[in-house]
Structures are given as structure tokens and as C-alpha cells.
C-alpha positions in Angstrom: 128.3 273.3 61.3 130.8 271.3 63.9 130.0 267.6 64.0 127.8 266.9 67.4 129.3 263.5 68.6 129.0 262.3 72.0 132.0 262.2 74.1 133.7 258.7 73.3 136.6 256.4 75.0 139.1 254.5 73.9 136.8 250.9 74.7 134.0 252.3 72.1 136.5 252.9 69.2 135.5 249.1 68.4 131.9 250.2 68.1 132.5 253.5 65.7 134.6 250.7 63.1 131.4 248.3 63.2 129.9 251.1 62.0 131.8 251.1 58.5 131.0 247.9 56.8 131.6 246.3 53.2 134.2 244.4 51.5 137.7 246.5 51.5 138.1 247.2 54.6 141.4 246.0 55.0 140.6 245.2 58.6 144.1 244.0 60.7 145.9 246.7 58.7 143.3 249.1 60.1 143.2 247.5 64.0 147.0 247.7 63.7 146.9 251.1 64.1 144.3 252.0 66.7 145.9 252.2 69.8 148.8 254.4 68.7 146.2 256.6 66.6 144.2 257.2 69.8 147.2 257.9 72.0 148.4 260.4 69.1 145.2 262.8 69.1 144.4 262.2 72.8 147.5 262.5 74.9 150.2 263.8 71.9 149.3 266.3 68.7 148.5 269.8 69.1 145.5 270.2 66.7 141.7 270.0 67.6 138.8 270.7 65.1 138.8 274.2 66.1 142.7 274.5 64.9 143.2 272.8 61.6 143.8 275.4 59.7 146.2 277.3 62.3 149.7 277.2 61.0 151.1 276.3 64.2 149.1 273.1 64.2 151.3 269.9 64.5 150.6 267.7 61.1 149.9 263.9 61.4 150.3 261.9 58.1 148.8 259.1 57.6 150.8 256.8 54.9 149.4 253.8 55.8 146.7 254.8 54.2 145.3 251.5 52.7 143.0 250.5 56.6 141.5 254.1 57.4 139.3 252.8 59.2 141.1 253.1 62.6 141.9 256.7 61.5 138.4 258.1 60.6 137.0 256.2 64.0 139.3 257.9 65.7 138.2 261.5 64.1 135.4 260.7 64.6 135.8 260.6 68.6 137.7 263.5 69.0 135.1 265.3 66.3 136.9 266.0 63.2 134.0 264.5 61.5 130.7 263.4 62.8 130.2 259.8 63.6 126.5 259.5 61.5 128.9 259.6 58.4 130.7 256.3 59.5 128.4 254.0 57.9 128.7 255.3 54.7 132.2 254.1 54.2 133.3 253.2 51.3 129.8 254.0 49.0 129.4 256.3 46.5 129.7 259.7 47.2 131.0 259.4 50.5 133.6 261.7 52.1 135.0 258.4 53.7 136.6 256.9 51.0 139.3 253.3 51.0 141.9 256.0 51.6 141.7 259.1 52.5 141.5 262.4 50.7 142.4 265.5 52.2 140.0 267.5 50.2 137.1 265.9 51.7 137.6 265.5 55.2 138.5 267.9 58.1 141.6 266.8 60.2 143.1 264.6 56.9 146.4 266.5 55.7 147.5 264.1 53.1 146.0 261.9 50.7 147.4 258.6 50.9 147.3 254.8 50.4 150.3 254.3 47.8 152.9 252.8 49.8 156.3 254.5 50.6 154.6 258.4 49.9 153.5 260.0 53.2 157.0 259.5 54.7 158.9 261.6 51.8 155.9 264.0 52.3 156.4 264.3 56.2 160.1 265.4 55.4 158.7 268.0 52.8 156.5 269.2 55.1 159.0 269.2 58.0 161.9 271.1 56.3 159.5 273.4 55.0 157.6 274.7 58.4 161.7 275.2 59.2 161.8 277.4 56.1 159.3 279.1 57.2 160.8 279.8 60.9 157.9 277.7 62.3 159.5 275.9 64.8 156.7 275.0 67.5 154.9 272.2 64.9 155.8 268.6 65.1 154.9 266.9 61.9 154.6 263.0 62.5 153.9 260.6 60.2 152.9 256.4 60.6 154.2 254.1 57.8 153.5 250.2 58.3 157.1 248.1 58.3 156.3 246.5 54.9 156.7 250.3 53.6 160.5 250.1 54.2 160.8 247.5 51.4 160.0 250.8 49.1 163.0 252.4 48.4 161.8 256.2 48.9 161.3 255.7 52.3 165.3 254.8 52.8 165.8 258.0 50.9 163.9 260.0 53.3 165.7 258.3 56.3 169.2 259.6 54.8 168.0 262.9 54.3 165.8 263.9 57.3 168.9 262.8 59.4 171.3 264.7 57.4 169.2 267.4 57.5 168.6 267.2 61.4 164.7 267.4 61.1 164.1 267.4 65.0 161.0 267.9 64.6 159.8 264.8 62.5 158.7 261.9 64.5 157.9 258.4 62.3 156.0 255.9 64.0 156.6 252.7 62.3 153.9 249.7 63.0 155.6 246.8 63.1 153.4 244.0 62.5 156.3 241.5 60.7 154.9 242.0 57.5 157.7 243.3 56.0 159.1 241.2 52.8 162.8 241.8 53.6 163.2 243.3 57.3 166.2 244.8 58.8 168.9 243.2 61.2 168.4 243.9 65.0 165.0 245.3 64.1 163.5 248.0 62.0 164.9 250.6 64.2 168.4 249.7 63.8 167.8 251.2 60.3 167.0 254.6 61.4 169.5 254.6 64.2 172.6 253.7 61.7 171.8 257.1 59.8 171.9 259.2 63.1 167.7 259.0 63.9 166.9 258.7 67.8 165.1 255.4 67.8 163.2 253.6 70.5 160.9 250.2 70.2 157.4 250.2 72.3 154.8 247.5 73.0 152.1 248.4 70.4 149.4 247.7 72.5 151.3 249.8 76.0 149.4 253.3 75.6 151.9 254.4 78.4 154.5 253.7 77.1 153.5 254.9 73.4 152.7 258.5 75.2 156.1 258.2 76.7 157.7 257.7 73.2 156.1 259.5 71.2 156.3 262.7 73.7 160.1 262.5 73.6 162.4 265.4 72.3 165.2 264.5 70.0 167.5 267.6 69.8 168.8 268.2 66.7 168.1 264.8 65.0 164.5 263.1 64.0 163.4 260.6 66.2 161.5 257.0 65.5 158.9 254.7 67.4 158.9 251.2 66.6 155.3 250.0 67.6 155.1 246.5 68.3 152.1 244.7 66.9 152.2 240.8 68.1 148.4 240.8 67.7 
């Protein structure tokens, strides 16, 4: 049976995270991501609980997968899952677990919380809907800036350019806690190996919508979400 919920805004997101309580909750990772999680399943991605499972679906990975919490309140809303689940984050036998598991959850395409995975993964997944001749799906994916310290994510940069994966979008959430950074910004990496790159206020749902909605012809594309708060 579909999850009831009752129809929810972006102002009572707050409210379904209270729900989830306890001592891991890896809170500022999680309220980094919230505004450009809500623009992605309101105003971007082409899937809805009634088409997870159709092929041309486009895939959101979550690799910054360590503060769900912003991603399963946001499910929640849009009715992946149903909201009385929420407070049973994190306990035993719960679906909603410190990261997420695909198997357990509707709307979750990768499991993920090991830093530096879910981007290699989004290029997998990206030159293989390709290989298939699926060429409607976007596949985006959100890393946090601290996840281009790991050296599989520069890897992936190189290749989805080479490879001219136009339609991968990575949204990196750029909250300076990176160990090592980038000169001229995180973006200038991506943009040296041929990505389209732009940098957005975090927080600007606007001007995420605009960013994130942009075509990239023949090359993959980046969004730098600011996060000075």
C-alpha cells in the first residue's frame, strides 16, 4: 500500500527531521543538503512514487550518504515513504537506517555513506543507460566538497568528460570542509577537464532550479552549491 502523507512544503521539512531523533544524526551534514534536495524532487527529477521502477526514470544518487536525514524528510514529502516511519530512525529494525540502503526503501537507488562511491557509481550508471540507447534519463548525483579529497572521485571527473556523459549532472555542496580544496573553487576542477560548471547560492532555490535545469550538450555538467550557513 502507497504511503498516505499529507501534502507538505518546503517550511515543514524542519518539522519531518525533528521527527528522527538519537545520537548520529550527523545534523549540519544533513541541513546542508536540504534546500537543494527539495528543489531536486520538486521542481527537477522525473521520478514520483508511481515511476521508480520505470526505466526512463531519471536516477538521483545520494553519496553523501553519512546525514540522510534531509533525504528521507524529503521522501517523505513527496511520498516515497510514509512519514509515521520517521521516528524510527536509526533503531533496530528500521527501514531508515544512518545511511541508506536501497533494498529497504522506495525512491533510494544506491546505498551509500562511504565517501568518494556514489560519484563513480553515477558515471556507471550514466554510460550504461547510453548503452542501452536510453537517452531521456538524467542521472544526478550530490557529493559533499570534502569527497574531492578521495581520489576516485578525480578519476570519475577525467572520465565522464572524456566520455562526454551529457547527461550526468553532480551537485557538489560546498560547505569548506574540504581538507585540501581546489584553486579558484571546486568548480575550476571540473571545468579544467572539459565539465560545464556553474557556482549557486546554496540556500537561492531559484537559482538552484535554474542550474540544475540546464542542458550541457555533449559534456557533463556541475553545480557548486554554496553552503555559508
Amino acid at each position: 500500500m502507497a504511503p498516505v502523507n499529507e501534502e507538505v512544503e518546503f517550511a515543514d521539512l524542519p518539522r519531518l527531521m525533528a521527527l528522527m531523533t538519537g545520537d548520529e544524526k550527523h545534523d549540519h551534514s544533513a541541513e546542508s543538503t536540504l534546500d537543494v534536495l527539495w528543489v531536486l524532487y520538486d521542481q527537477v527529477l522525473r521520478v514520483s512514487p508511481a515511476t521508480v521502477a520505470d526505466d526512463d526514470r531519471d536516477r538521483f544518487l545520494l553519496s553523501k550518504g553519512h546525514g540522510p536525514m534531509a533525504f528521507y524528510a524529503v521522501l517523505a514529502a513527496k511520498g516515497f515513504i510514509d512519514q509515521a516511519v520517521l521516528p524510527s530512525y536509526g533503531s533496530f529494525g528500521s527501514p531508515l537506517g544512518h545511511h541508506p540502503d536501497r533494498t529497504l526503501m522506495s525512491g533510494v537507488e544506491i546505498s551509500s555513506g562511504s565517501l568518494g562511491h556514489g560519484f563513480p557509481l553515477a558515471v556507471g550508471v550514466a554510460l550504461g543507460l547510453r548503452a542501452r540507447g536510453r537517452t531521456r534519463p538524467r542521472v544526478v548525483v550530490l557529493i559533499g566538497d570534502g569527497e574531492l579529497d578521495e581520489g576516485s572521485n578525480h578519476e570519475a571527473i577525467a572520465y565522464a568528460a572524456a566520455a562526454g556523459l551529457d547527461r550526468l549532472t553532480v551537485i557538489v555542496v560546498d560547505n569548506a570542509s574540504s581538507a585540501y580544496g581546489w584553486p579558484g573553487g571546486a568548480e575550476t576542477r571540473f571545468s579544467v577537464a572539459g565539465w560545464a560548471a556553474a557556482r549557486v547560492d546554496g540556500r537561492d532555490h531559484n537559482a538552484l532550479a535554474r542550474a540544475l535545469s540546464a542542458e550541457h550538450p555533449g559534456r557533463p555538467g556541475v553545480v557548486v552549491a554554496q553552503i555559508s550557513n
